[in-house]
MISE-109854 format. One record per residue (C-alpha): x, y, z. Coordinates in steps of 0.5 Angstrom, whole numbers, plus 500, padded with zeros to 3 digits. Layout:
XYZ
...
END
This chain:
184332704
189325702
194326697
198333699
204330703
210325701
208321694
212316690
212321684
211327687
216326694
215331699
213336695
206337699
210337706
215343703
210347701
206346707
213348712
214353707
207356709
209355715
215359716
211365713
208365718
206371723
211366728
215367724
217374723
224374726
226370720
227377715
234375712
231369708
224371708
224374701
227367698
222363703
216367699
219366692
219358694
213358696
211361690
214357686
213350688
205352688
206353682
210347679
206342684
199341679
205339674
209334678
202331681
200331673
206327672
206323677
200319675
201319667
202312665
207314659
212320659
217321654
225321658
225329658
219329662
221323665
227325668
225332670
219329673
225326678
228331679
223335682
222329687
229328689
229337690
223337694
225330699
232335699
229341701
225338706
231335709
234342709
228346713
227340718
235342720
233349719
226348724
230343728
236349730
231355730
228350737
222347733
221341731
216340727
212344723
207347728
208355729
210354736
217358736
220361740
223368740
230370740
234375739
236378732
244376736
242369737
239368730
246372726
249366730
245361728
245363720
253365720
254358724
251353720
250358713
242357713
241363709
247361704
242352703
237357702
238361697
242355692
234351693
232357691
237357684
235349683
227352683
230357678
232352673
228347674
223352672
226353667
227347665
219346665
218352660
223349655
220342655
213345654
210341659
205345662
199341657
196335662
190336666
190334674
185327674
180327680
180322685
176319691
176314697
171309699
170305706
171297705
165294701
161291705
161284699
167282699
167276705
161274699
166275694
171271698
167265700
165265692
172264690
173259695
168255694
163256688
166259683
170252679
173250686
169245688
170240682
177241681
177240689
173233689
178230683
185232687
182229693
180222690
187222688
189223694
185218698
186213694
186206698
194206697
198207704
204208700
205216701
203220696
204226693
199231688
203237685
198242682
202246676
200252673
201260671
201265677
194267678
190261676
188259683
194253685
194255692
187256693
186250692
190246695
188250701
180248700
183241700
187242705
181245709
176239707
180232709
186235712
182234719
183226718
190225719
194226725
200231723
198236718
202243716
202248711
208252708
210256703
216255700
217262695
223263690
228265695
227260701
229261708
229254708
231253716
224258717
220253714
222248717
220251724
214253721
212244719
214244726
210249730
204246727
206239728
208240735
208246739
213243745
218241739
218248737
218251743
225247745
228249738
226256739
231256746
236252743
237255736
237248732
239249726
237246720
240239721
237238727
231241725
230235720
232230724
226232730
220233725
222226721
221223729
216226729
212224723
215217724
209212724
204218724
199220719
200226715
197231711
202237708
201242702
208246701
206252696
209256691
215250690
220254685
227250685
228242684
234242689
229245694
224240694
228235695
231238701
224239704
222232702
227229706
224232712
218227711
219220712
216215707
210211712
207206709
201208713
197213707
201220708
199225703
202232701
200237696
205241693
204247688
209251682
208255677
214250674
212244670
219240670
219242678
212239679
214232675
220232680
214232686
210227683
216222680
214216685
209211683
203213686
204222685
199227680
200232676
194237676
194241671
191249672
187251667
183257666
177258667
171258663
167263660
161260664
165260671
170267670
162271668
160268675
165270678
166277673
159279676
159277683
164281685
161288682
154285683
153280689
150275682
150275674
142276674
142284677
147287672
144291667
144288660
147295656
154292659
153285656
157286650
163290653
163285659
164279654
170283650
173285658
171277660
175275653
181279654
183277661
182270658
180265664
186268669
182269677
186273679
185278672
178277673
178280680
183285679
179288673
173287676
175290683
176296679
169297675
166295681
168302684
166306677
160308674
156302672
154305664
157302658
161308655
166308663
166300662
169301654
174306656
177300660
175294654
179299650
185300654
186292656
192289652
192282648
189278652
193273656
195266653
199261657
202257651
206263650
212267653
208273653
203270658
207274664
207281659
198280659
198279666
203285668
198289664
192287667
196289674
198295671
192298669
189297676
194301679
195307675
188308676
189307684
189315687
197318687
196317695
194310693
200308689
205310695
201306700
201300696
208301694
210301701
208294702
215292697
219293704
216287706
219280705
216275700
210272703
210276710
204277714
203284714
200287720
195292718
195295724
203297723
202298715
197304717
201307723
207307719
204310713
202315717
209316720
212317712
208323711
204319705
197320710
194328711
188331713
184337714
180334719
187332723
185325724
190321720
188314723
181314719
184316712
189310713
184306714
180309709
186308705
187301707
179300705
180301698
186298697
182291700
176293696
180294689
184286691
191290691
192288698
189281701
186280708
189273710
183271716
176274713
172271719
176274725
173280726
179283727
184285721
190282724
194281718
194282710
198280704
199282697
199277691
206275689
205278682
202284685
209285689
212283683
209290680
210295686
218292686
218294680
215302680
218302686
225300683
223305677
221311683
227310687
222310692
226304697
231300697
230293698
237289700
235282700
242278697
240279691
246283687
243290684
246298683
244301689
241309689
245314690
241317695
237311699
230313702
227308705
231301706
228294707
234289710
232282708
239278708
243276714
249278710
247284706
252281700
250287696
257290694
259296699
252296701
254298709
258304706
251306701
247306707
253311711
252314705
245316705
245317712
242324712
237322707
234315710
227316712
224309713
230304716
226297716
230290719
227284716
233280718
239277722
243281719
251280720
253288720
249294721
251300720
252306725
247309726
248316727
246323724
239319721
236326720
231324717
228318719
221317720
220310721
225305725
223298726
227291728
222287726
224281730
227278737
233279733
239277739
245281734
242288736
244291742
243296746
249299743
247300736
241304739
245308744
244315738
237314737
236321741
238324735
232321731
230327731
224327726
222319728
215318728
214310727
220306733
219299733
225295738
225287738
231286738
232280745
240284746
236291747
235291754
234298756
233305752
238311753
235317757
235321749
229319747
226324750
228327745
223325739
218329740
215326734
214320736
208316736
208309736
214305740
213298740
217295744
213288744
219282743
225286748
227284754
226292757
223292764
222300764
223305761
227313762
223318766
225322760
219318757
214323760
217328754
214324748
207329749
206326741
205319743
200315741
201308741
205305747
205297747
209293751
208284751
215283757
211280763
217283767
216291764
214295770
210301767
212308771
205311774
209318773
209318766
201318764
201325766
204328761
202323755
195325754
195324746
195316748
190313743
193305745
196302752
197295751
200291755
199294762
200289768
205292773
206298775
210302780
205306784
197304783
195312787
200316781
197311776
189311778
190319779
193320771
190313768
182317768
185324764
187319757
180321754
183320747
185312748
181308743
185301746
186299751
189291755
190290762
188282762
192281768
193288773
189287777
192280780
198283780
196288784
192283788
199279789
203285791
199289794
194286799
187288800
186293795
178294793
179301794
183300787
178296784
174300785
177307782
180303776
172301774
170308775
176310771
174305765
167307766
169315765
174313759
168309756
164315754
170318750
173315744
175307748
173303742
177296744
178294751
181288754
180286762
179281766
172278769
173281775
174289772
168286767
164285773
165292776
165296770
157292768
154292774
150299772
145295767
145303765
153304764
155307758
161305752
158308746
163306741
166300744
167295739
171289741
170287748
175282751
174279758
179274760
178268766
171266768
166271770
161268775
155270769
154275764
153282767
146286766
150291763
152288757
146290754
147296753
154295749
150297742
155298738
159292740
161288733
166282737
165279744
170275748
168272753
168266760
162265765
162260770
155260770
150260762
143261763
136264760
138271763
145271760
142269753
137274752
143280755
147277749
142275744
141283746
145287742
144289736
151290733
154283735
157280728
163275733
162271739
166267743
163264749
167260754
163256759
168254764
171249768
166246772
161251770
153250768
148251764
141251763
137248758
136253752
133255746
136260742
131263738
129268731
129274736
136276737
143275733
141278727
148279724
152275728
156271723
161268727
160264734
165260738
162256744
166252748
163247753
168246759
162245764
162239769
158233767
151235763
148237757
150242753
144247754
144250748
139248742
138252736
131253733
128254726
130261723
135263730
141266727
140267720
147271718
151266721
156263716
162260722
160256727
166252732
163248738
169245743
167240748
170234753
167228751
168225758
163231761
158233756
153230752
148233747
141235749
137231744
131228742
131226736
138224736
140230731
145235734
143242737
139244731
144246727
140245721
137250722
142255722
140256714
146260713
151256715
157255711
163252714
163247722
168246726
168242732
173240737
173234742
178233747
178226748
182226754
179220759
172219755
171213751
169212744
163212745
161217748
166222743
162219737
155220742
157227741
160227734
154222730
148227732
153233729
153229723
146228722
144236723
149236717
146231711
139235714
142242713
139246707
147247705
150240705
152240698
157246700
157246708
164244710
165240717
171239720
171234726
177234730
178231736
184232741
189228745
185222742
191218744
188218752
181216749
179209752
177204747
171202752
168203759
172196760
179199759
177206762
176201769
183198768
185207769
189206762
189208755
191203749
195208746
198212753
205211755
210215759
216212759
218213766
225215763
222221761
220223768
225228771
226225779
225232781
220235777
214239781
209240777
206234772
199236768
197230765
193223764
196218767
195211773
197212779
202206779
208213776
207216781
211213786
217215781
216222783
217224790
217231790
211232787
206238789
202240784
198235780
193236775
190230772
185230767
180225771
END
């Protein structure tokens, strides 16, 4: 069952008890001299925990009933810690009965020396009085409220595309982008101003994602009300310009540096940028700087919820002001009823009246309307459930007035406090992250389990997070940032959503957020979160030595200029150095041994080079994340973590010790393996994880091949390895194409519950076994050679939503027609051609893909062109269900012609397709700048717009990859290895 472990309002009661029982139990019975006392407890808080739990989902408590309530939460995160120590010094540390033994001489030693009997007994006078307290108050009058948990909503990416798309956002779309493409070559700017909630982002994004192909240059940034203004500026240049970004990555640029090398960048160029959630003035001009005035038609996008700051955007002669309004009734029913009902005509029309009065008090505000709406959606469909919510909405939201802010909190509210007890501590979690961060939700659930917030009486914790976090998403509390992966890398929560779990979070001394910002700390920290590189808060480095016993989550978000010794952390679950942090060192860490309740280690910090022998100490440890460190091995004592569930390493210089596997068979994840020291020790262990759920090991084999000589034998064991694994619980597996040769080559090989399959480098074809991967969702895959057969085995497989199909370099294809009869509910595909001259086989006929929303096709101009007859590309207007058209030409050597041959037929299929009015193409083309104007240019070996000046050739460089005449290469004597494009 959720919810019996550690809540926002109820702490670590549930787990007390549960530890309690434990002690009490028959290994336990040495334990005489306290066990009365533990038994009073027990008793006790069983009792009191129905009260504590009532009260900590009441909306409203008088300040006695509030004060006790607290109270009981900070008593029961004290005893915890108590009988953590008390376990941890009796020789166990965890709760689970394996106790060993002693003698009555060695338990005497043990109370006298650290008075275990004496904490004991004055928690038992604290439970006394706060028993006491209880029965003067009076508060035994509340009754417990039933909850339940869902799996995610099989409606939402219908819902999502809605709201993109059809709901008010395509009218509003058309108007920004004919102002922004006006014929004016002066730079022009569109500021969207509105209250928070009103969809400013949305829209500029859809702009953004309609025209933002046209242009050479783009990037799009959120600013937010504390900006990190140096990250933002890396953030325009990643997207602008990968090799700059990289460079300044090595040399630290700062921010000076920074502007200068984007405003070289941008010179001359066409660019599009949208600069989101703009709060200060100051900070618009400063980012503006960043971006040159061209008179060559440049155009950017900036949203805020201030007016005087979206005057300030749009000051020039050619800016805008657009003006957010709400919604109408007509588009907030449309999009009221989609996401309860999938569209308005099936709900039932005993709800129409109340539904009007719901509809009338969110007054037009989009995020209001899918916050209550996600809330209905998972409560009985009658009339008097609807208007028990209609009746406990405030006033309705008004945008003229101060109060607008007020009505909205209480619509978020109002979602929260119906969420379950449980629910409410995972989504106030998220408040330790910074402002606008991409959340991973793998890292949310993992952490989540590691607080204690995740029980079950079926042991597997992981489904509960994951149910947890279904129902979080379902309700519009968490957002998914990339709906069309098949893959949920990353969430976000909305900024007034933050808004409202800092505020519970703040109001529960539930974590403690340090991020420059000049607030009273807490007595006791709980859970911190540091955010500032200087940690301004007055003593803040004394108040966390302070807490140190009661610290349980230690997060780094930040640089930070002090930090803290970290010792006698006893209590620490989760530590996590989020980023490649040089001012941690191995120093810093050279205590985490003593980490003794750690479940959750992250270390990315680029100082920390090795980990002391002491951890294998933790024996709680389930997740060590060393991805971002420069670790190349780990202690033997590693083999001890026997609780270790995640293992992930990213250094390409880490070598995994093969003896370790042996003892570390509760490995559910092992990613990246690529070097091992012993292939027999490791081929010998690696088959006995029978619980590992994922797995990469992309590039092992190609070391082993390089550092081993001639070992098929190892191939082979590893295949058969995989094979064996397969049948167990291995639900995500990345390998390369050799290994996928091994391991499908049985057309009978079994992976009943493989769901993500990723093959890296080129196999020579699909192999026959694929088609037995029947629960397979998403597919990464490359093959030298595509034909008919190849088709049928993937058309194949009944579960496939996702496929990214690489014919590779100097491959082939057949002609090929993809028909009715398979890829019933694939919905995203990705095909990228890179075969050596041909057509591109692939032609879809009428009725072929019916659930397809996301199509994206890559090819190179210069050696491919469409199978077609009737000058229509591909059939693409028979994918009916088709929404959004991405396709990517790589320009390099071909000439305009032949680019436009393959973009033209493209072009048609979209004016013949049934959604046209709402289908979204994008056309990009690659390196357009080494396109030949015509065959003519081609033959003279040059393009118009290529240019190397000869001083940016280094004299001794080895390797070039690029398009160029031979006429440099007398300038490179020591050239070796060229890579030319044609």
């Amino acid at each position: 069952m959720v919810g019996l472990g550690v809540g926002v309002g109820t702490g670590a009661l549930g787990s007390v008890i549960g530890k309690l029982a434990t002690l009490l139990g028959d290994e336990y019975t040495m334990l005489k001299r306290v066990r009365k006392d533990i038994a009073f407890l027990e008793r006790e808080l069983r009792r009191m925990q129905i009260l504590v739990d009532t009260l900590a989902d009441m909306e409203e408590l008088d300040e006695l009933a509030k004060d006790w309530k607290g109270t009981m939460r900070d008593l029961s995160y004290d005893m915890e810690e108590c009988i953590d120590r008390f376990m941890l010094r009796l020789g166990n540390g965890d709760a689970k009965p394996r106790f060993r033994k002693k003698t009555v001489r060695q338990l005497k030693t043990l109370f006298e020396r650290h008075g275990i009997g004496t904490q004991i007994k004055e928690l038992k006078a604290r439970v006394e009085e706060e028993n006491q307290r209880r029965q003067r108050l009076n508060l035994d009058k509340y009754i417990v409220s039933p909850t339940r948990a869902v799996a995610i909503d099989p409606r939402l990416a219908a819902f999502h595309g809605v709201t993109k798309g059809l709901v008010a956002i395509d009218g509003r779309r058309d108007q920004v982008i004919s102002w922004l493409t006006e014929e004016s070559e002066e730079p022009k700017v569109v500021a969207i101003v509105g209250g928070g909630g009103l969809g400013k982002t949305t829209l500029a994004m859809e702009t953004y994602r309609k025209i933002g192909g046209n242009y050479q240059c783009r990037a799009s940034v959120s600013v937010s009300r504390t900006p990190d203004l140096e990250k933002l500026l890396k953030d325009v240049l990643s997207q602008i310009d990968e090799a700059a970004f990289s460079k300044c990555q090595a040399e630290r640029w700062e921010k000076d540096q920074l502007v200068r090398q984007i405003r070289r960048i941008l010179t001359g160029k066409r660019y599009f940028l949208v600069i989101d959630d703009v709060w200060k003035v100051q900070d618009w001009e400063f980012i503006k700087a960043a971006f040159p005035d061209n008179y060559n038609g440049s155009r950017i996008i900036a949203t805020t919820r201030i007016a005087n700051v979206a005057k300030s955007c749009c000051s020039n002669s050619c800016g805008r002001l657009y003006q957010m309004l709400p919604l109408n009734d007509g588009d907030s029913r449309i999009l009221f009823f989609k996401r309860i009902f999938d569209s308005e005509s099936s709900f039932p029309p005993q709800l129409e009246k109340v539904s009007a009065r719901i509809l009338k008090k969110c007054g037009g505000l989009p995020l209001a309307i899918i916050t209550i709406a996600s809330l209905l959606a998972n409560k009985p469909q009658n009339a008097d459930e609807w208007e028990r919510l209609q009746d406990s909405i405030g006033a309705g939201l008004s945008y003229e007035s101060d109060d607008g802010g007020k009505g909205m909190a209480h619509i978020l509210l109002l979602s929260y406090w119906d969420l379950p007890h449980h629910l409410k501590t995972c989504l106030l979690y998220l408040c330790i992250y910074p402002e606008d961060a991409e959340i991973s939700c793998e890292e949310l659930k993992w952490k989540w389990i590691a607080e204690g917030f995740i029980t079950s009486k079926q042991g597997n914790l992981y489904q509960e997070a994951e149910s947890c976090f279904n129902e979080l998403v379902n309700r519009s509390m968490i957002q998914i940032v990339d709906v069309d992966s098949f893959e949920e890398k990353y969430c976000q929560v909305h900024d007034m959503v933050r808004d409202l779990i800092i505020s519970r979070s703040t109001e529960e001394n539930f974590a403690t957020v340090l991020n420059g910002v000049c607030n009273s700390l807490p007595t006791k920290m709980r859970r911190l979160s540091l955010q500032s590189s200087g940690l301004e808060q007055k003593g803040a480095i004394q108040a966390i030595i302070r807490s140190k016993l009661h610290v349980r989550s230690f997060n780094v978000f930040e640089e930070t200029k002090d930090i803290p010794p970290l010792v006698d952390f006893l209590s620490l679950r989760v530590f996590d150095i989020y980023r490649d942090y040089s001012s941690w060192e191995n120093k810093h860490i050279r205590n985490i041994g003593s980490f003794y309740q750690l479940r959750y280690l992250r270390m990315s910090g680029l100082g920390i080079t090795e980990l002391p022998a002491d951890i294998g100490k933790l024996q709680n440890l389930e997740t060590l994340d060393l991805r971002g460190s420069r670790i190349r091995r780990l202690p033997s004592t590693i083999a001890q973590l026997q609780k270790l569930v995640r293992l992930l390493i990213d250094n390409d210089d880490f070598v995994f010790s093969a003896d370790m596997f042996g003892n570390m068979r509760a490995l559910e994840e092992v990613s990246d393996i690529y070097k091992v020291d012993n292939p027999e020790i490791f081929l010998e262990e690696f088959g006995h994880l029978t619980k590992l759920r994922k797995i990469s090991m992309s590039r092992l084999w190609g070391w082993w091949r390089v550092n081993f000589g001639n070992v098929k034998c190892y191939r082979e064991a590893l295949g058969s390895s995989l094979n064996k694994l397969g049948k167990y619980s291995l639900q995500y597996l990345h390998t390369n194409g050799d290994m996928g040769n091994i391991i499908f080559r049985d057309p009978c090989c079994t992976f009943p519950h493989l769901q993500d399959l990723k093959l890296v480098h080129d196999m020579e074809r699909i192999p026959k076994g694929m088609a037995s991967l029947t629960n397979t969702v998403k597919l990464e895959i490359a093959v030298t050679q595509f034909d008919e057969e190849g088709l049928h085995i993937l058309m194949g497989m009944p579960s496939l939503a996702y496929l990214q199909l690489t014919v590779g370099f100097r491959g082939t294809m057949s002609p090929m027609t993809v028909s009715s009869n398979g890829f019933k509910l694939l919905e995203v595909f990705h095909f990228h051609c890179n075969i050596s001259y041909g057509e591109v086989g692939i032609e879809f006929a009428a009725g072929a893909m019916t659930a397809l929303r996301r199509l994206h096709l890559s090819w190179r101009a210069r050696l491919v062109r469409l199978r077609s007859s009737d000058d229509v590309g591909m059939g693409i207007q028979h994918l009916s269900s088709l929404m959004q058209l991405q396709v990517e030409t790589w320009c390099v050597g071909a000439t305009l012609e032949e680019v436009e041959a393959l973009e033209g037929p493209v072009e048609k299929a979209v004016t013949l397709h049934p959604n046209r009015q709402t289908l979204q193409l994008h056309l990009h083309r690659k390196d357009e700048h080494l396109m030949f104007k015509d065959e003519e240019e081609r033959k003279r070996g040059r393009p118009a717009g290529f240019f190397i000046p000869l001083a940016m050739l280094e004299e001794n460089a080895l390797e070039l990859h690029v398009c160029f005449s031979d006429s440099v290469l007398c300038h490179l004597p020591r050239l070796y290895n060229l890579s030319p494009e044609y």
